[in-house]
N, C-alpha and C positions, 0 to 999 in steps of 0.2 A: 751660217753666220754666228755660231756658236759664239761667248765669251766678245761683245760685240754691244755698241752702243743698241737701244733702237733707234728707228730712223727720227730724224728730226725735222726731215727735207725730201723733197720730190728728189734728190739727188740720192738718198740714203735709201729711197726705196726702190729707184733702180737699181742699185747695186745688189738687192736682193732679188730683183727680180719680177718686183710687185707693180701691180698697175693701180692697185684699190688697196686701200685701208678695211680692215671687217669695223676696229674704233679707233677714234682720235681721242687723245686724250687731253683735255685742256687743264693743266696746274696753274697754282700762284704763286710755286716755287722752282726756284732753279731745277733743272733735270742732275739729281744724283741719282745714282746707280749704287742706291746700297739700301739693305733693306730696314734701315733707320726710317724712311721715305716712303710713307705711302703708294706714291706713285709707281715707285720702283717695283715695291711690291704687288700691288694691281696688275699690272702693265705683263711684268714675269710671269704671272702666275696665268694671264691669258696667254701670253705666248708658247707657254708650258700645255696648252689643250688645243694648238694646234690656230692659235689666233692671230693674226694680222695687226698690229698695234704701232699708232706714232705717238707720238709725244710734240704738244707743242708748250712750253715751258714760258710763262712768264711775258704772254703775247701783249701785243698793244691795242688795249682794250679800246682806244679812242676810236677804232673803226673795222669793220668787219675784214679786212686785206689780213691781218697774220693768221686769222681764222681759216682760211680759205686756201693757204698756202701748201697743204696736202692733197687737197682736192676733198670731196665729200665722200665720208665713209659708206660701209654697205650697210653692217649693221646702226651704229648709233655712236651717240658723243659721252664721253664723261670728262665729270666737272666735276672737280676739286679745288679749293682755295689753299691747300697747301698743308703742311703740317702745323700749320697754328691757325685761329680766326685770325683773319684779316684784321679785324677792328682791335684785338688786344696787341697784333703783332703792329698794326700803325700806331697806336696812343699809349700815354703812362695813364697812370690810374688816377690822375688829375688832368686828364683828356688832350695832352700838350701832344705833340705831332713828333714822333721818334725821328730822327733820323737814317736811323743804319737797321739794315735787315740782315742778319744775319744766313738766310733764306736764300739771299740774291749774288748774284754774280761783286765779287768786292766788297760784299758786305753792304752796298749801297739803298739807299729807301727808296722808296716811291715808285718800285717800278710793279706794283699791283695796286689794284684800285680799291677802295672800301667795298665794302662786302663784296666780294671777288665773284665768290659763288653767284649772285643773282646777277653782278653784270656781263659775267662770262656766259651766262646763259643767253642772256637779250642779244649779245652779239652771234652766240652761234645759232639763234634761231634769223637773224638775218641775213647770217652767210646762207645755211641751209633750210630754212624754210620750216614750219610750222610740226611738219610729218616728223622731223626728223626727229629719233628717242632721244632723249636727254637724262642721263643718269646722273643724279649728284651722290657726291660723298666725302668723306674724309670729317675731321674735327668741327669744322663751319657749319655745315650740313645736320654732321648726328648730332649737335647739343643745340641745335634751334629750330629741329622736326617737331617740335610742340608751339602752339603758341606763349611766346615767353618774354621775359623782362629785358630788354635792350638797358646797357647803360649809357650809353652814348646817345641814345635819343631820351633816355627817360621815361620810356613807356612801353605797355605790355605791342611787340610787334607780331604778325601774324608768321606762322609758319613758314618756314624758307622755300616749300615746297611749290606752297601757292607763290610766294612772293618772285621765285626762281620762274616759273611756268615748267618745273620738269617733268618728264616721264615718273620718275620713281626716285624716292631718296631711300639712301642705303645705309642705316646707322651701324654703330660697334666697325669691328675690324675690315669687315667685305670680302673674305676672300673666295668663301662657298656661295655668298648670295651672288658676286657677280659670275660666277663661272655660269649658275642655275641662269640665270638672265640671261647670259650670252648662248646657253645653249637652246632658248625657246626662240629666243630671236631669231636667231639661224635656221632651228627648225620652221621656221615661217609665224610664228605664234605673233599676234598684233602684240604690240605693250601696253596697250591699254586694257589686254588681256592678261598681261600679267601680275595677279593679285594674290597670291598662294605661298611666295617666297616670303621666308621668316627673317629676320633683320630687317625689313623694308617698309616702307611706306607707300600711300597713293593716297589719288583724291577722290571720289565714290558719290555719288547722288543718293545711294542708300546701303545699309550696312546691318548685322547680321543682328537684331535686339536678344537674343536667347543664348547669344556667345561673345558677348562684349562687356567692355565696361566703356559708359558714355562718361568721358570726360565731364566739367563745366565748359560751355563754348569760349570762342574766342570772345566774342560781343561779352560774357559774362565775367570773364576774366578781365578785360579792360574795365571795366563797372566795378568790381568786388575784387577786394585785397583779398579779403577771406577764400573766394571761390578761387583765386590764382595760387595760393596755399591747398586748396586741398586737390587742384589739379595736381600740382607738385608731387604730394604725395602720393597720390594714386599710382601715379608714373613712375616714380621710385618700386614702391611696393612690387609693380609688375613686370618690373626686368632681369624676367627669370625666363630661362630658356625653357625652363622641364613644368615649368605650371604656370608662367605667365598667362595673363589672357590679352586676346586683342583689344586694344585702345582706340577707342572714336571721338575725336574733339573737331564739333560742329564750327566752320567757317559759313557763315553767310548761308548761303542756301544749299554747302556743299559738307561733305565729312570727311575730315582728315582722318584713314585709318593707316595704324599702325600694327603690323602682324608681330605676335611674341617672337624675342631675340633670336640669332641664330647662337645654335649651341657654340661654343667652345670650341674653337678645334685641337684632337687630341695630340697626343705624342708625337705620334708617326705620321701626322698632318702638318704640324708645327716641323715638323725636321723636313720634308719635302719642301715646303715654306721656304725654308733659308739655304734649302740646297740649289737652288735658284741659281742659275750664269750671270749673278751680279757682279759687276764690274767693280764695285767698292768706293767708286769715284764720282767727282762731278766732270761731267762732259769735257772733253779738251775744247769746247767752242768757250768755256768762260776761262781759259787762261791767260788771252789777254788782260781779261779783269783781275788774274791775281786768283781764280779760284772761288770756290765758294765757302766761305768761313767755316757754316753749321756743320760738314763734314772732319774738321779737326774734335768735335764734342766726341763722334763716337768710329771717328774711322779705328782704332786700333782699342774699342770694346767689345764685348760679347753681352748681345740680349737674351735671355736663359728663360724668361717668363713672360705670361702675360697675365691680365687683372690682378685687382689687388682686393681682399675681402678685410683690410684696414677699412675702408670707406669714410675717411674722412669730409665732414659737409660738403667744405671748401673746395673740392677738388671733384671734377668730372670723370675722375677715370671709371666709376661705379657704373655710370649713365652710359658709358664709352667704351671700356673694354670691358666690362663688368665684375662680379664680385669673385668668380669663381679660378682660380688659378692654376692655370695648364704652363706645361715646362716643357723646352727639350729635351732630348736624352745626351745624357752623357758625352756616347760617341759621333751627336753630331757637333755639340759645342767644340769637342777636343779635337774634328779633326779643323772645324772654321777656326780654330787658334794655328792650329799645324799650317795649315793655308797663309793664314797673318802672319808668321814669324818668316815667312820667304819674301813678302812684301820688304823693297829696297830699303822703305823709311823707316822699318819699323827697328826700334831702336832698346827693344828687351823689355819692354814694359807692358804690360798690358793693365790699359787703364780703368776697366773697369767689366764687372761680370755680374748684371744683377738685372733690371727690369723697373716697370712701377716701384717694385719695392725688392730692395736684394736679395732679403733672405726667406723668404715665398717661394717656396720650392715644388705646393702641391696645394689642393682642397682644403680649406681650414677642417673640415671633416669630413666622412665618409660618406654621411646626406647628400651632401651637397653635389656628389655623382649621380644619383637620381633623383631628387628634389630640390637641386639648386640651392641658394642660398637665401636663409630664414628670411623672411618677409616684412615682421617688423622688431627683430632683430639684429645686433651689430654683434660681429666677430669678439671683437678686442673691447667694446665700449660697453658698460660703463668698467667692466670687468672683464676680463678672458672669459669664453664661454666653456661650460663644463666640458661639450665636447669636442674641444677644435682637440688636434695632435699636434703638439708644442714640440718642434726636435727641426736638429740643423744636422741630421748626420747626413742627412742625401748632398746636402752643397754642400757641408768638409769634405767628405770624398769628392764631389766634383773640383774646388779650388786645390785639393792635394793633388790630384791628375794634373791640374792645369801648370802646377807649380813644378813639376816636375819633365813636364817637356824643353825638350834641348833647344835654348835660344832664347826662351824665357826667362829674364831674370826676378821681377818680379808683377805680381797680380796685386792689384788692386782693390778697392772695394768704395765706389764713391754713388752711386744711385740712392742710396739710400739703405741705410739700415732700418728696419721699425725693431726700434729700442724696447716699447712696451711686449713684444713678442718674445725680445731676446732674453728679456730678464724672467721670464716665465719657467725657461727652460734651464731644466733640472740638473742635465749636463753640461758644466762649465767650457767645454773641449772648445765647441768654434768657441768662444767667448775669446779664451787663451790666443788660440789663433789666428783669428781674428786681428788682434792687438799686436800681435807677434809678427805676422808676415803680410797682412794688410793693409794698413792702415801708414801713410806717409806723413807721419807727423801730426797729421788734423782730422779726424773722422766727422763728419757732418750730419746732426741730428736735427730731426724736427720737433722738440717739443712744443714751439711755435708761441707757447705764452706759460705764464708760469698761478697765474690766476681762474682757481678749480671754476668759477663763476664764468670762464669766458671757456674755458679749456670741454665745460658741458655743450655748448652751442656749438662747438666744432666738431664736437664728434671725437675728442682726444680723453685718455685718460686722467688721472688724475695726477699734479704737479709732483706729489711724492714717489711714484712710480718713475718716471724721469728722474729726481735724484737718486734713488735705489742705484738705477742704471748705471748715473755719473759717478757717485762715490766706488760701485763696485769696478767699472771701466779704471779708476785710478790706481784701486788698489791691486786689480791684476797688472799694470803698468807696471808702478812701485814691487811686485815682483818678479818680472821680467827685464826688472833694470832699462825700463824705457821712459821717455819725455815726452810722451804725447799729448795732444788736449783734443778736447769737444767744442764742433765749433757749430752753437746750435741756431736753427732757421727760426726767426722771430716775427711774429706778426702784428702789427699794430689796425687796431679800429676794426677788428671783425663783430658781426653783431653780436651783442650782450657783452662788449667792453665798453664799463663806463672808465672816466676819467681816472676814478679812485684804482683800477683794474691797471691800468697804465702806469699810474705812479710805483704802486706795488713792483710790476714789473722790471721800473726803472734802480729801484732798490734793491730788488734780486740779481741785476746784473752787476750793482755797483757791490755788491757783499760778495761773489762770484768772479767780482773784477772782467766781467767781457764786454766789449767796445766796443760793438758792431759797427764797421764803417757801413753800410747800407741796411735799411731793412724794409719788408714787406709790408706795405698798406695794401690792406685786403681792397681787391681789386673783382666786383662783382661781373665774373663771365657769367657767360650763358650756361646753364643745363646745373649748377649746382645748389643744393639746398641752402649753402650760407646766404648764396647772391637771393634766392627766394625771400628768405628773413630778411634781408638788406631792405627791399623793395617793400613789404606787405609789413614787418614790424612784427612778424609772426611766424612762430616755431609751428613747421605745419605738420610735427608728427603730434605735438600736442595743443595745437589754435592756441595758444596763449601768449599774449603780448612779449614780445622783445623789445628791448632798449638795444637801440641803433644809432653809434655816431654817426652823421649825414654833415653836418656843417664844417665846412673847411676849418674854419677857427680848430674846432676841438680836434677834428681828424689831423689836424696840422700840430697840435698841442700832442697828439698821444705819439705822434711817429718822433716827433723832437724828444721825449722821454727817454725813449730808446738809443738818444743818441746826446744824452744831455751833456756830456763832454767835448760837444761841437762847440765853441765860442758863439757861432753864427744860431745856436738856435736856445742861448740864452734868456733870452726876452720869452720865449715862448712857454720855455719851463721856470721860469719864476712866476710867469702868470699863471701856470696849472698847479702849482705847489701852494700858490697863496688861495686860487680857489678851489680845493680842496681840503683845504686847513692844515696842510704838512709843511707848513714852515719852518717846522722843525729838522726837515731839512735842506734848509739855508743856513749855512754856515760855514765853521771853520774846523768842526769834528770830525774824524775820519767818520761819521755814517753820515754828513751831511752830503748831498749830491753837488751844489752848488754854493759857493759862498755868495754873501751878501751883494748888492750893489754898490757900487764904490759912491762913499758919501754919508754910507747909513750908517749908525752907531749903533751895538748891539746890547741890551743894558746887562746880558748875562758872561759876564769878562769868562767863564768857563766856555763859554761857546767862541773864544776866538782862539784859546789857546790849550793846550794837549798840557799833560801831567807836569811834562817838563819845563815848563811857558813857554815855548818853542813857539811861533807861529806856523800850521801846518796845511797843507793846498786843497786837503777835503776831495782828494781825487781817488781815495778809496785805499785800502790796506789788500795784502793777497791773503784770499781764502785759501785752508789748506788743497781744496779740490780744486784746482784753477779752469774751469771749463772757460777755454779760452787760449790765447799764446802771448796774453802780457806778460806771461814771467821771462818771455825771450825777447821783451821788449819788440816785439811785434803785435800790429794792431790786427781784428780778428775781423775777416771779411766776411761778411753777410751775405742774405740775398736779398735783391735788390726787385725792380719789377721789368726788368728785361725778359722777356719771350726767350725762348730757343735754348735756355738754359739747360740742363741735362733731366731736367724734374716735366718742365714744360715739353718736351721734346716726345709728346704721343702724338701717334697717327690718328 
């Protein structure tokens, strides 16, 4: 049954043959068959060791009947909520109920439940009964195996683990920890015996004092802002594969341990990985519905890497796929393109060839093969470290391969550049090409804020670095005789942005002239140091106070900044400019942001009119560097707090 759905039905496994399932697999997202999709990749990769696997995609959790519709497995159930949390993929980050899931058959919402993971658990323990193992895993799972700060309740929640009732939670990718699982099981091994696999968790009555680090508990965590900071920390510090130690955070009369990470998998793991019988697709059962949306983000991409040793606060991939970064090779990317360019749809483009981060092509250094990645140092922050190895010659030659196969017309580059890495590197060549054969008009950066004060709490370099970037990106342009612009990811209200941080902001983009029609109000998930600061008001690599917007007013007041050429969110940026004391600009000056209220009189006749006494609109002059595309009279589209985007889009 090679090149073939897995089964999704008692029908699907006659046809193979089978009378039992070895695991059922229960997601909270549509069944795609492409290794974008956790599932897909689990599921494959047991199939690939000789396992029995169904899938039931997106079941009706109101009652134990879609659960049961395979019959009960030999070995055990896995439970996934899908490739995003459930609770970011339901609400905006003003906690309003999304509509559209781009996850689901049409795109349509509501058809998983809040926190998917623990109610998928309650029901499949009453389809099958209390024995039965229950593996959780995927994105829901690995960033809230700690006890941690919910934002949607407001308060520190206990561990998924306990709160799920599972056998074992499986953090980072899974692909070694479940195969080890699946084959003790099989071997007859209880699961309550299985406590030795690295990536994973359990729940323990006692635990090793001579080879651990004792967390603060749960109970002390909910009491102490301070103590849920340096739990934070700790947990960061020890998610190294090659020196981590085991982690114990006390629940109740029970201890949640966590064994150090599973390694990395290497090259020729990673290539066996995606050489996989994936179908590429979503199921023919959602055609009715039109398909499943999230497969147009990467049906016709190439994934090349995994982790990212940027580690940005804000972002869980550190916690998630972690810091150290493993590649395919070459010939297995070129020949899954060779493969792509025979697909019917595929229409000469390949849209995209990068990862966490695009051009992360290997180990920020050669440590970090045996010792992992520094403990309580950053890669790229506040500086490049002396010794990462700064060079893009391995992915020019992989994009010059890819550009050069028949049927390809052109490669892409939209994941993500990290700017602060590119501009390091000594040789200009990708830089050029890059620019050259890449890049469709708009290349998309994150420098996320332009205020060195906010830019420290994130974990980002410093705002002058970003423009180095921008100015040199134009003038390679300006000599390639190309029109392109920078259209960069902007963040509003992350902690340690005050008011005055946002105004700033607001005037950097009007000097730069870019408009962003959407942007990001940082949005506190689970599992990252920003959302920790958010919650405790404290920087927990150093315990010292942060300034944190929390009230709507001002979080409302800093994201309209960024957008203060909305009409609609006039009221909100005259009110932040006058308390702030920048009323100077209000006006009719080309650096004014906004003019006056209609009615007011200005007593300084220079401030309503330009050299010429012309009356002028204050909507800003073009900078020579235009990062942005108002000089094509097009407005520059941001990003926004929609889920499933190509950034959001980890396992």
């Amino acid at each position: 049954m090679k090149n073939d759905f897995l089964p999704v039905s008692r029908e699907d496994m006659k046809k193979r043959g089978w009378d039992e399932l070895d695991f059922l697999y229960i997601v909270g997202d549509a069944y795609v068959d492409h290794p974008s999709f956790g599932h897909a990749i689990i599921s494959r990769v047991l199939e690939s060791k000789g396992y029995k696997v169904g899938i039931i995609a997106m079941p009706d959790w109101h009652s134990k009947d879609d659960f049961l519709k395979m019959g009960r497995p030999k070995l055990g159930v896995l439970v996934s909520a899908g490739n995003i949390d459930s609770m970011v993929n339901h609400y905006t980050v003003s906690k309003k109920r999304r509509h559209d899931d781009m996850y689901a058959p049409g795109g349509k919402g509501g058809m998983r439940p809040d926190r998917a993971t623990i109610v998928y658990c309650n029901r499949v323990k009453e389809a099958f009964g209390s024995d039965m193992p229950i593996l959780i895993g995927g994105v829901e799972a690995s960033l809230r195996r700690f006890a941690h700060y919910d934002y949607w309740d407001d308060k520190i929640r206990r561990s998924i683990l306990l709160d799920s009732k599972a056998s074992i939670l499986m953090y980072g990718m899974g692909e070694k920890q479940i195969v080890m699982i699946a084959d003790k099981l099989r071997e007859g091994v209880s699961v309550e015996k299985i406590t030795d696999v690295p990536g994973t968790c359990y729940m323990s009555h006692d635990y090793d004092m001579n080879n651990s680090i004792l967390l603060p508990s749960y109970e002390e965590c909910v009491q102490s802002k301070e103590k849920y900071a340096v739990s934070c920390k700790l947990q960061y510090y020890e998610q190294n594969p090659y020196i981590g130690k085991t982690l114990v955070q006390k629940h109740g009369d029970r201890y949640l341990i966590q064994n150090p990470p599973m390694p990395p998998l290497e090259t020729e793991e990673l290539d066996e990985v995606y050489s996989l019988p994936y179908i590429k697709n979503y199921h023919p059962m959602y055609e009715k519905d039109g398909g499943v949306p999230a497969i147009q983000e990467v049906k016709f991409s190439l994934a090349i890497n995994r982790g990212c040793f940027g580690s940005c606060n804000f972002c869980a991939l550190a916690f998630h796929q972690g810091r150290i970064v493993t590649s395919r090779s070459d010939e297995s990317i070129i020949k899954e393109a060779e493969e792509m360019v025979k697909m019917p749809d595929f229409k000469g483009n390949i849209h995209d060839v990068g990862g966490p981060t695009a051009n992360f092509r290997g180990p920020a250094c050669k440590k970090q093969l045996v010792s992992g990645a520094c403990k309580n140092k950053q890669c790229l922050f506040p500086k490049p470290c002396k010794n990462m190895e700064i060079s893009h010659t391995k992915y020019l030659n992989l994009l010059r391969k890819l550009r050069s196969i028949k049927g390809v017309k052109r490669v892409f580059i939209r994941s993500g550049i990290r700017f602060d890495y590119l501009i390091n590197d000594r040789d200009d060549t990708f830089f050029y090409e890059l620019c050259k054969y890449h890049v469709s008009g708009q290349l998309k950066v994150a420098p996320e804020h332009i205020s060195d004060n906010v830019l420290k709490y994130m974990g980002k370099p410093e705002n002058s670095v970003f423009n180095r970037f921008a100015n040199k990106f134009y003038k390679i342009n300006e000599k390639i005789n190309k029109k392109q612009y920078l259209v960069p990811y902007l963040m509003s209200s992350h902690p340690g942005s005050r008011l005055r941080d946002a105004v700033a902001l607001a005037v950097y983009l009007h000097e730069h002239n870019i408009n962003p029609q959407q942007v990001q109000d940082f949005y506190p998930t689970p599992g990252t140091i920003s959302t920790c600061m958010f919650y405790t008001e404290i920087d927990p690599f150093t315990m010292k106070k942060v300034y944190v917007p929390k009230s709507g007013k001002e979080k409302a007041m800093q994201r309209a900044l960024l957008q203060y050429k909305n009409p609609d969110n006039y009221r909100l940026v005259y009110e932040a400019l006058t308390k702030t004391g920048r009323t100077d600009l209000i006006g009719y000056q080309n650096r004014c942001l906004i003019r006056p209220p209609k009615g007011d009189i200005l007593t300084n006749s220079d401030n309503r009119r330009n050299n010429n006494g012309k009356t002028i609109n204050g909507q800003g002059s073009f900078s020579k560097n235009k990062i942005g595309t108002e000089g094509r009279g097009r407005k520059v589209k941001g990003r926004g707090n929609k889920p499933g985007t190509r950034r959001n889009h980890r396992r």
